[in-house]
N, C-alpha and C positions, 0 to 999 in steps of 0.2 A: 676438484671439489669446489674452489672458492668461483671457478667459472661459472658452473651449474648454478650454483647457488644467487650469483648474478644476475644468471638467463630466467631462473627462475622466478625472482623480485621485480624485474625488471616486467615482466607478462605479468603482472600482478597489478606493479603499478600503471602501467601503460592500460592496460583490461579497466581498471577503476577509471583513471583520466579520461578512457572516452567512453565510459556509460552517458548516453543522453534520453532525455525523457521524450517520447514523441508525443504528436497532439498540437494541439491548439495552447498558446500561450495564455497565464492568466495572472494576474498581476503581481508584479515583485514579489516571492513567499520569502521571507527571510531564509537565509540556508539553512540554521538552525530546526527553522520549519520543515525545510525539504529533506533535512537528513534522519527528523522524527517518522517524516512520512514515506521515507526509503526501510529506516529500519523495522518501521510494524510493517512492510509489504514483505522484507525477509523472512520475517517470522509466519507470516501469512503461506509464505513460498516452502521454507522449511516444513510447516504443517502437512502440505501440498505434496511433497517429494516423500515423507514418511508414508503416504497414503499413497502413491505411485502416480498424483495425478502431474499434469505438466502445471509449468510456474506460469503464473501473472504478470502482465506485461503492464508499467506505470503510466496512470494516461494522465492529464494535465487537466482535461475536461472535468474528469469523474473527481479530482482531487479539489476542483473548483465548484464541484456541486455539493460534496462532501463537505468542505468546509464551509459554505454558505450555510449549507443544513443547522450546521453544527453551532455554528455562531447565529441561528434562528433557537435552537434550544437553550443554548447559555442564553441569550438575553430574556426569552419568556421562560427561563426556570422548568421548560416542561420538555421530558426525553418521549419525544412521538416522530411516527414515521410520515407524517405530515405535516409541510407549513401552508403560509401565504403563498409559497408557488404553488402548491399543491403535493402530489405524490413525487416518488422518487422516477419515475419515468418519464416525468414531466421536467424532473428538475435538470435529469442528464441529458433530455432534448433541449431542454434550454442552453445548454450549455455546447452543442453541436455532436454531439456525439448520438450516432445511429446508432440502433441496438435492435436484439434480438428479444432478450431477454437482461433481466437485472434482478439484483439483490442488496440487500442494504443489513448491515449493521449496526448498531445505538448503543451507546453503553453512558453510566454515568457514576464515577466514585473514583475514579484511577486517576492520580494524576500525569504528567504530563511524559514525565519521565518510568513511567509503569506499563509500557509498552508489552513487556513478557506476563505482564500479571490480567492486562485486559482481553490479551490472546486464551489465555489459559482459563479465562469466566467464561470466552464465548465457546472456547471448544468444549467447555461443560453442559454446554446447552444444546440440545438436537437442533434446535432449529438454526445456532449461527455456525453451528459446528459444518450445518448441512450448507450455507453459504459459502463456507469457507474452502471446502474440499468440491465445490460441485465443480464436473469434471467441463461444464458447457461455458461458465466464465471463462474469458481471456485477458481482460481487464481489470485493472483495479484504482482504487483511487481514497484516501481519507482523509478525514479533518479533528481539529482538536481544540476544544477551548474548555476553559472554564472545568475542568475534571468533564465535559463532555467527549465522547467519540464517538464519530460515523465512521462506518466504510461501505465504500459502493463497490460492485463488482458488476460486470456485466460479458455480454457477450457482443461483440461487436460485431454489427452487418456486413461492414466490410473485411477486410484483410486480416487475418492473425499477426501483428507486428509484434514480435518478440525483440523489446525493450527492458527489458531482465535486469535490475541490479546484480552485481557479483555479489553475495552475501559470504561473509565467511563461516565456515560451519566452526570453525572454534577458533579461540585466542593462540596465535603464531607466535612463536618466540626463535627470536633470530640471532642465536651467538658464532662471531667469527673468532680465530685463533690466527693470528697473527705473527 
């Protein structure tokens, strides 16, 4: 039993240690950053898998448009799906990323740590709900300042790279008997 249990933990940690994000690099994101914008892509993913569609793959581009966007609204005060680059298909070509199609989310009251609360305003709404679950994204990517969030989702021209956080579906509790 205490083997299993081992072998078990062991794929678990080993599984997390090498998740890596593929894409294009984009400047130093505090981990902190990276681990807000891993666990709304879980929640994103978990919405995804109750719905039967396949999970989102983290792209580094779409995460650096998103947050560009996002710190364009915190600073002019206004939640729009346009800046000074322009639209959101302009923003994720700028940032190298080929695409098929895309989708973008906005939201503005949540703060930064209310991850499960800004999920749960979009899937009340058809339109980010329809974002969220469309079955033609393969990507994703968000940002966050200020009680602002984007997220971008798109499909990508090239390859389906399945880059998948392991998300855990619920809180593990691990007692040994010695």
């Amino acid at each position: 039993m205490k083997f299993i249990m081992y072998i078990t933990l062991t794929i678990v940690v080993v599984s997390l240690a090498t998740f890596k994000i593929n894409a294009a690099p984009i400047s130093s994101p505090s981990d902190e950053f990276l681990l807000n914008t891993i666990s709304l892509l879980c929640l994103v993913n978990r919405e995804r898998a109750n719905a039967n569609v396949r999970p989102l793959a983290l792209d580094k581009r779409l995460v650096k448009a998103a947050q560009l966007h996002t710190n364009y609204m915190a600073l002019t005060k206004n939640l729009t799906h346009d800046d000074v680059s322009g639209s959101l298909g302009t923003r994720i070509s700028n940032q190298g990323f080929d695409w098929w199609m895309a989708g973008e989310n906005i939201a503005y009251g949540f703060t930064e740590k209310e991850e499960s609360r800004v999920i749960r305003a979009w899937m009340n709404s058809r339109g980010h709900r329809a974002n969220i679950l469309n079955r033609k994204f393969t990507h994703f990517g968000s940002g966050f300042r200020n009680n602002y969030w984007t997220q971008n989702f798109a499909q990508s021209a090239d390859e389906y790279l399945l880059d998948v956080p392991i998300c855990p579906t619920k809180s593990i509790r691990i007692t040994m008997q010695i």
